[in-house]
Each structure stands twice: as structure tokens, then as C-alpha cells.
Backbone as CSV, one residue per row, in Angstrom:
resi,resn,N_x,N_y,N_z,CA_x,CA_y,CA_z,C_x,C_y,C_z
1,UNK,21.091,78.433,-188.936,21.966,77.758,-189.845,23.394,78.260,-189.627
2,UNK,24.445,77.558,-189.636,25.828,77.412,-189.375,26.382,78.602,-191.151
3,UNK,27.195,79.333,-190.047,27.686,79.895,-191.381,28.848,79.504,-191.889
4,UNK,29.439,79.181,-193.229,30.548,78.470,-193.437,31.922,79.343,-193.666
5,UNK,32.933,79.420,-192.285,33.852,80.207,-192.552,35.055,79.989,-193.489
6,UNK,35.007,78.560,-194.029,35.652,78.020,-195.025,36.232,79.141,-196.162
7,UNK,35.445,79.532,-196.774,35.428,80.626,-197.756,36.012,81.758,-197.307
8,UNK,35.991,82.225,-196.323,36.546,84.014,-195.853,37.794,83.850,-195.266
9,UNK,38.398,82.714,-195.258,39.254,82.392,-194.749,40.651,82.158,-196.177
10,UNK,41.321,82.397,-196.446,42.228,82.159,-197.247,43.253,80.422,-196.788
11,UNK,43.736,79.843,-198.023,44.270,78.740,-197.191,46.175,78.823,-197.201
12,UNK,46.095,78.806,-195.742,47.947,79.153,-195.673,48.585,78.000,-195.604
13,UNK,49.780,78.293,-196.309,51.034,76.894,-196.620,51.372,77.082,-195.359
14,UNK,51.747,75.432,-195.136,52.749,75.119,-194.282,54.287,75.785,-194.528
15,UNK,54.845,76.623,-193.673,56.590,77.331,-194.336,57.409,76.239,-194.283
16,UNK,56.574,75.210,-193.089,58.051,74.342,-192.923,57.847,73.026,-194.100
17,UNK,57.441,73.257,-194.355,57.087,71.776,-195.375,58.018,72.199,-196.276
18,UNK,58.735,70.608,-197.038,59.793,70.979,-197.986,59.406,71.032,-198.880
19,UNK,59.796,71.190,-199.779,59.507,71.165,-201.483,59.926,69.934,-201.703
20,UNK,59.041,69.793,-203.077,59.509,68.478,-203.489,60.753,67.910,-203.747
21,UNK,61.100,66.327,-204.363,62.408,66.210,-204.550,63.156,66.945,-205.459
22,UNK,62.226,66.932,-206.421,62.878,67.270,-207.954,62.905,68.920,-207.742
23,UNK,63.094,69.828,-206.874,62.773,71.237,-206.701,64.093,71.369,-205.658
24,UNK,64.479,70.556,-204.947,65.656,70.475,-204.102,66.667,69.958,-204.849
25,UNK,66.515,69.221,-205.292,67.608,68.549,-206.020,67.954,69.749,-207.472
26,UNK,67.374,70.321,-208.367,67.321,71.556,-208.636,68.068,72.845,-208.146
27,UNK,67.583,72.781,-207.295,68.481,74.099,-206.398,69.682,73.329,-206.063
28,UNK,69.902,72.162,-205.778,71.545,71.955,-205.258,72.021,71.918,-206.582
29,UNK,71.604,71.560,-208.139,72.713,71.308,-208.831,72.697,72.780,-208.996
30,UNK,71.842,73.807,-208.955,72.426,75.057,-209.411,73.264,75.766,-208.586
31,UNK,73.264,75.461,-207.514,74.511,75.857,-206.380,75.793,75.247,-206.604
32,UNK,75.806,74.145,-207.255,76.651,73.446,-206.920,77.647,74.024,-208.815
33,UNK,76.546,74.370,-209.482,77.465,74.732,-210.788,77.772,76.441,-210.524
34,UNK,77.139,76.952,-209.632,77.829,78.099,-209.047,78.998,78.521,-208.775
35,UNK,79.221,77.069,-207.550,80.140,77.114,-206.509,81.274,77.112,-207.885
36,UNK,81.325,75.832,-208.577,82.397,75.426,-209.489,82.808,76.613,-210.497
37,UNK,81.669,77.652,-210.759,82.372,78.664,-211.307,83.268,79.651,-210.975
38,UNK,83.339,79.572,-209.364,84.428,79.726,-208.422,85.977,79.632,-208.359
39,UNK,85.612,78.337,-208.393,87.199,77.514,-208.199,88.472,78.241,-208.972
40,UNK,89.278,77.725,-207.900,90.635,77.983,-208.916,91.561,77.244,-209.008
41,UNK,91.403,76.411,-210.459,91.893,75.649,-210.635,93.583,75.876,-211.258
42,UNK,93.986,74.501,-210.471,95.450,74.130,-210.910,96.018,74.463,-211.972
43,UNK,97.054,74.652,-212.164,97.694,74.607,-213.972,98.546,72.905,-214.051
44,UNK,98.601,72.741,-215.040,99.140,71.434,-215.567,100.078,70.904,-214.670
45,UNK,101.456,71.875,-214.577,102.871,71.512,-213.550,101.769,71.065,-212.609
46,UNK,101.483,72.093,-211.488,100.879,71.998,-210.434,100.501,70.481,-210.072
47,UNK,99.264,70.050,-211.181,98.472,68.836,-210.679,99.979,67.699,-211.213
48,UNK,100.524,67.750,-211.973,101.841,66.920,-212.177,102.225,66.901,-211.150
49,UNK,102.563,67.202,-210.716,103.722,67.482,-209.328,102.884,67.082,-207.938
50,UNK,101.691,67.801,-207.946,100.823,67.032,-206.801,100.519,65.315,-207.169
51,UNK,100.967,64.813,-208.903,100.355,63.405,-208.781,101.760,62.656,-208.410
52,UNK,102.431,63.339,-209.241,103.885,62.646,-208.145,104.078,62.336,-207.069
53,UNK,103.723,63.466,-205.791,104.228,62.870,-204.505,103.105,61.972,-203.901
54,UNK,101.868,62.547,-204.745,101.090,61.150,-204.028,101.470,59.914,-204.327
55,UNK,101.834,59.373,-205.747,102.813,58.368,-206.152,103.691,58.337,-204.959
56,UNK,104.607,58.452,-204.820,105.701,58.128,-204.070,105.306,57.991,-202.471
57,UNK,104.445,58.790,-201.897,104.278,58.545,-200.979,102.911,57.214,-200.873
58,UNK,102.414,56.440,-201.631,102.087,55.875,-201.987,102.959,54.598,-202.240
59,UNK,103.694,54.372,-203.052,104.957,53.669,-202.898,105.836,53.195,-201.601
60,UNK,106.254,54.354,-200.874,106.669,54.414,-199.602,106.105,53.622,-198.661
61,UNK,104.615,53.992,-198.394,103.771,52.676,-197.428,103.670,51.815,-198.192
62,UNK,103.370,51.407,-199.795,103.428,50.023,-200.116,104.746,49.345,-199.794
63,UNK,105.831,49.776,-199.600,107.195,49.176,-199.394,107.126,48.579,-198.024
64,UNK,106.812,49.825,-196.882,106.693,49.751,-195.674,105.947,48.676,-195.190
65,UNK,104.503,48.759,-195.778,103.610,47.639,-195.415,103.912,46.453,-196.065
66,UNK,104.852,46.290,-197.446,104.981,44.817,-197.305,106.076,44.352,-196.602
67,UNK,106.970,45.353,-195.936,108.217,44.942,-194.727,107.807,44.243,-193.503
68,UNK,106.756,44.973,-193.209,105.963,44.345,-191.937,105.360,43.303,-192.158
69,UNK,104.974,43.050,-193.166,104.068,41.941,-193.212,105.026,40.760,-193.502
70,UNK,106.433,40.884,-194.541,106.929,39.727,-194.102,107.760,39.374,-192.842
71,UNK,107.774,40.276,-192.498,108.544,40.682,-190.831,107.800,39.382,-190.036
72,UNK,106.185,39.814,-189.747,105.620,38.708,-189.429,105.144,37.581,-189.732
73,UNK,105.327,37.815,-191.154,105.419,36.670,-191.586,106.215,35.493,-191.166
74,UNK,107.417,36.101,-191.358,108.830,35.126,-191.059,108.706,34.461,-189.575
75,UNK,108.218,35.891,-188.443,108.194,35.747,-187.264,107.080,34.523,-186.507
76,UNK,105.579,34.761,-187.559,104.833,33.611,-187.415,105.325,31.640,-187.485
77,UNK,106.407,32.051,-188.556,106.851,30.648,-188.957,107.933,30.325,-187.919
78,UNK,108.406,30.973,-187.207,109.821,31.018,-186.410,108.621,30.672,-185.238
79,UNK,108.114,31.294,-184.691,106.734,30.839,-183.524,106.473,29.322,-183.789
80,UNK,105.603,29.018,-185.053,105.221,27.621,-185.325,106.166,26.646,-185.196
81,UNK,107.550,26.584,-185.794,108.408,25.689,-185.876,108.894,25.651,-184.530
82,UNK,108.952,26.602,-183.559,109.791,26.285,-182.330,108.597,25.605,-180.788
83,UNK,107.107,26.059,-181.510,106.529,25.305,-180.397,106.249,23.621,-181.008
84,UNK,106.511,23.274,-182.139,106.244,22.269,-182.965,107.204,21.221,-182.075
């Protein structure tokens, strides 16, 4: 009769197998409220002043890009009317 080594044998995890979702997703938000206890955040001026120049430089290409565009604009109609 066959002896059954089933039993004397202990059963080993796979290491590489992941954990579930909800066990990963877990560990990232607790890393992630880690990380944020980190930071060093801005003071008031600071983020003022950083929302300003993005404003303006923001402004700047909206000006720019609507120059060009009637640039060719104009230039499209000057094309049409002269092969017309």
C-alpha cells in the first residue's frame, strides 16, 4: 500500500503571488498618507505668487496663439481670393 506523503509534508505559499486587491491598495493608501506627512508645504504669498505667473504666462500664449491664428487666418483668405 502507497504511503500518503501529503500529510508530512507542510503546504508552502507561493512568495511570488500577489496579495489581493484590497491588501495592495491598503498598503498604497498608507504610503501614500505617509509620504504627505512629509511634505512641505507652501505658505499663502508663496502659492499667490506661483498662481500669478502661471496666470500671466498663461495669458501670454493665449495672446500669442490667437496672433497666429489670425495671422493665418487673414493669410488663408489672401490665398483664396487671389487664386479665385
Amino acid at each position: 500500500m502507497a504511503k500518503n506523503n501529503s500529510a508530512e509534508k507542510p503546504v508552502k505559499k507561493d512568495k511570488n503571488k500577489k496579495p489581493n486587491i484590497f491588501v495592495r491598495m491598503g498598503r498604497k493608501l498608507k504610503e501614500t498618507f505617509s509620504e504627505l506627512k512629509n511634505v512641505t508645504w507652501p505658505t499663502f504669498g508663496k502659492a499667490l505668487k506661483s498662481t500669478g505667473v502661471v496666470l500671466v504666462v498663461v495669458l501670454i500664449f493665449t495672446v500669442l496663439v490667437t496672433c497666429v491664428n489670425v495671422g493665418f487666418t487673414e493669410l488663408l483668405e489672401l490665398i483664396t481670393k487671389w487664386g479665385a
